[in-house]
C-alpha positions in Angstrom: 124.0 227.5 147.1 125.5 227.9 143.7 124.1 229.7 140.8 124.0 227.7 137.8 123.8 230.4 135.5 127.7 231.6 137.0 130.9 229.7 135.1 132.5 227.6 137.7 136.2 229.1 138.3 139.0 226.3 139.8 142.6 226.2 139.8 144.6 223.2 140.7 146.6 222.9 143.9 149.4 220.6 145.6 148.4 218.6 148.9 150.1 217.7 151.7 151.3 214.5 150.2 152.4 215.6 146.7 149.1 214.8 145.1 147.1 217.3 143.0 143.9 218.8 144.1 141.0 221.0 142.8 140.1 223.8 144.6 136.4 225.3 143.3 136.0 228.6 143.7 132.4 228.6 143.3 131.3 226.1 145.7 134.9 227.5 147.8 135.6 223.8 148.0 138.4 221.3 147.2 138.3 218.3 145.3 139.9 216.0 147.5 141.6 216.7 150.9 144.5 219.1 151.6 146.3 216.8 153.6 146.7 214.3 150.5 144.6 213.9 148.1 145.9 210.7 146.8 146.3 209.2 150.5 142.5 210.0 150.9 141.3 208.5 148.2 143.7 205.7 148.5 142.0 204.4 152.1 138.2 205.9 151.8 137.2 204.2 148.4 140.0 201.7 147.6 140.9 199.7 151.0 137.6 200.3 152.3 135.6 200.1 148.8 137.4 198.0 146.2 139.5 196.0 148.0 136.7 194.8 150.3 134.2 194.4 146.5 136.9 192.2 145.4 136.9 190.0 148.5 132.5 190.1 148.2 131.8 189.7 144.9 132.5 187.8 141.2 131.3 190.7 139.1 132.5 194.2 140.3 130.3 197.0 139.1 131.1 200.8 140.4 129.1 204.2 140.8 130.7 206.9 141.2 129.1 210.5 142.2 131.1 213.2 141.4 133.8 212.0 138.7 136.0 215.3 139.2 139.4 214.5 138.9 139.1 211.0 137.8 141.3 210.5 140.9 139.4 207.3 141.8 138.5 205.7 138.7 142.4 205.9 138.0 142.9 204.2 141.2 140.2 201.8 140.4 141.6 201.3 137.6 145.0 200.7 138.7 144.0 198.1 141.1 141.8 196.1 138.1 145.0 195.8 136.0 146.9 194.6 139.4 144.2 191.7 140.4 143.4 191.2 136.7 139.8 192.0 138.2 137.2 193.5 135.6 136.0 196.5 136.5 132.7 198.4 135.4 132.9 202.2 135.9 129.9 204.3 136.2 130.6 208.2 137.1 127.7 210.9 137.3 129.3 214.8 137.0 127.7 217.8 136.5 130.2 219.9 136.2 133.0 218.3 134.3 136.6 219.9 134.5 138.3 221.3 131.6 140.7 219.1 129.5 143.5 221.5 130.0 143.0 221.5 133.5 142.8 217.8 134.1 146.0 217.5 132.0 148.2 219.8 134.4 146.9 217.1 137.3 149.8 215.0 138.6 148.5 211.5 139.5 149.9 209.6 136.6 153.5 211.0 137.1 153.4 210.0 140.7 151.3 206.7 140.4 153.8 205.4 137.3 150.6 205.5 135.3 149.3 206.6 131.8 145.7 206.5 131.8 144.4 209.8 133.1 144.2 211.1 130.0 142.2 209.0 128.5 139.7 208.8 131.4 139.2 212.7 131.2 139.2 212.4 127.0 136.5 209.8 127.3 133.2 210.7 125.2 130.6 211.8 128.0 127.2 209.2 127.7 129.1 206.1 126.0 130.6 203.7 127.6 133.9 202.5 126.4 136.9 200.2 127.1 139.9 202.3 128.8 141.6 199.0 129.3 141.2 195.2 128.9 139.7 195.2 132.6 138.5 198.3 133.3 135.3 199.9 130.8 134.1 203.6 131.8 130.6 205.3 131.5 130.5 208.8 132.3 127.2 210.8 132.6 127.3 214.7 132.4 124.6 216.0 134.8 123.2 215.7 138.3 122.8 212.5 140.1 119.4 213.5 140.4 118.1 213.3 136.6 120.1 210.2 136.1 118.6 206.9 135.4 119.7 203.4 134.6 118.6 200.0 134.9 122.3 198.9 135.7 122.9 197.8 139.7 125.5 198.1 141.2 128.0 196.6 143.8 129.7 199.4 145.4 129.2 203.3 145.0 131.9 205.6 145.6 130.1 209.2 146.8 133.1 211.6 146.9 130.2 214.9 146.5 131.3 218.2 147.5 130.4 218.5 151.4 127.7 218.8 152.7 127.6 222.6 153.1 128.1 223.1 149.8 125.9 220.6 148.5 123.3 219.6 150.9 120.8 218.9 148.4 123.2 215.4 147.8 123.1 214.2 151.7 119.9 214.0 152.1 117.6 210.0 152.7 115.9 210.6 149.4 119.5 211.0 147.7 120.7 207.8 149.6 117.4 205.9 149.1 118.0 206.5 145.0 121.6 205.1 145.4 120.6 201.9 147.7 118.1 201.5 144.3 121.1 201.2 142.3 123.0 198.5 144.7 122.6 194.8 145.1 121.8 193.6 148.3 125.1 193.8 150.2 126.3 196.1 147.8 128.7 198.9 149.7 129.1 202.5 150.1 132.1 204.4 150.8 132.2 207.8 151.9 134.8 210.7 153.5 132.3 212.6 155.5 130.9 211.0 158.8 128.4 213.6 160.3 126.0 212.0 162.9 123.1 213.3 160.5 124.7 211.6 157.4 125.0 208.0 159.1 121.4 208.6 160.3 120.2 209.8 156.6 122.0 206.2 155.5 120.5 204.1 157.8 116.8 205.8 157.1 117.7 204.4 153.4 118.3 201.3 154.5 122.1 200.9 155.0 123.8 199.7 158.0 126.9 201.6 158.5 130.1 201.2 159.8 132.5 203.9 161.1 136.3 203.1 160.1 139.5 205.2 160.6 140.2 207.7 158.4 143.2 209.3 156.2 145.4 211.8 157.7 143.7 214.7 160.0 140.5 212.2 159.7 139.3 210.8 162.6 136.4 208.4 161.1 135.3 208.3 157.2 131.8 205.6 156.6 131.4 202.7 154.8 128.0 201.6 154.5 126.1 198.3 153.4 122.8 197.7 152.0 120.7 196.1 153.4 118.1 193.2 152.2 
């Protein structure tokens, strides 16, 4: 368990597919996947999460828990400008990463993209327009303490694992998220432990099992149900 009184220490890293990663040396975790970071991202909350919101609904409003590298709200992003889709970005972090860290992260160079920067230089707790399609809100703090009256059509949870952060995979965590979604709203996630799809389901999702990125047999998507 981490101690919150300790600075967190990171360092960036390169994955298997040329993508930039996080490594945490507090919680001895990385960001995204060391087999590609970008390629991850890419198939567990895009083509199973966005591209399947687009197909479902009119009005496409996102949670996010666990902002980090702002890896998927630039892909999110991305994608809005591409369908000319309007996007509304929601992002819970509690432990933001440093502005000189985020600006030696490689996703814009290899995406043929400029808006990293201005998702990390965004003010924390005020939402604002990144682009013509795409407005962001980012909250500083735990996904515990954080409240809104906002629902939501599809939640991205890209938390550390679950050994490192159990206290986020738990039914009362996934109960306060299925809160948060319209009925039919989705859930996209990369971890697919038996007691995770059980801790959905006891929150009232029905979930789906769906190949994975590379070295990833099965990642979850999950629908609310009601």
């Amino acid at each position: 368990m981490r101690n919150p009184e300790k600075k967190t220490e990171s360092r960036i890293v390169l994955t298997a597919d040329g993508s930039s990663s996080v490594y945490n040396s507090d919680f001895d975790q990385h960001y995204h996947s060391i087999f590609g970071a970008l390629q991850e991202s890419q198939r567990v909350f895009i083509e199973l999460g966005l591209q399947t919101a687009f197909e479902r609904f009119s009005e496409i409003t996102v949670f996010e828990m666990g902002f980090g590298t702002g890896l998927n709200a630039l892909l999110t992003l991305l994608e809005a400008e591409k369908a000319q889709r309007p996007v509304s970005y929601t992002a819970v972090e509690a432990f933001p990463l440093p502005l000189d860290e985020s600006r030696r992260l490689n996703f814009d160079q290899l995406l043929d993209s400029q808006f990293l920067p201005a998702l990390h230089e965004a003010p924390w707790n005020e939402r604002i327009a990144v682009s013509p399609v795409f407005d962001l809100f980012k909250y500083e703090g735990r996904l515990q303490d954080f409240r809104t009256e906002n629902r939501f059509n599809l939640v991205y949870f890209d938390a550390f694992a679950p050994e490192a952060q159990p206290e986020l995979w738990t039914p009362e965590i996934f109960e306060q998220l299925a809160a948060m979604l319209h009925p039919g709203g989705l859930l996209t996630t990369y971890c697919s432990k038996g007691y995770v799809k059980r801790n959905l389901q006891a929150a009232g999702f029905r979930v789906e099992k769906h190949p994975g990125p590379a070295r990833k047999r099965e990642v979850l998507r999950a629908i609310k149900l009601g």
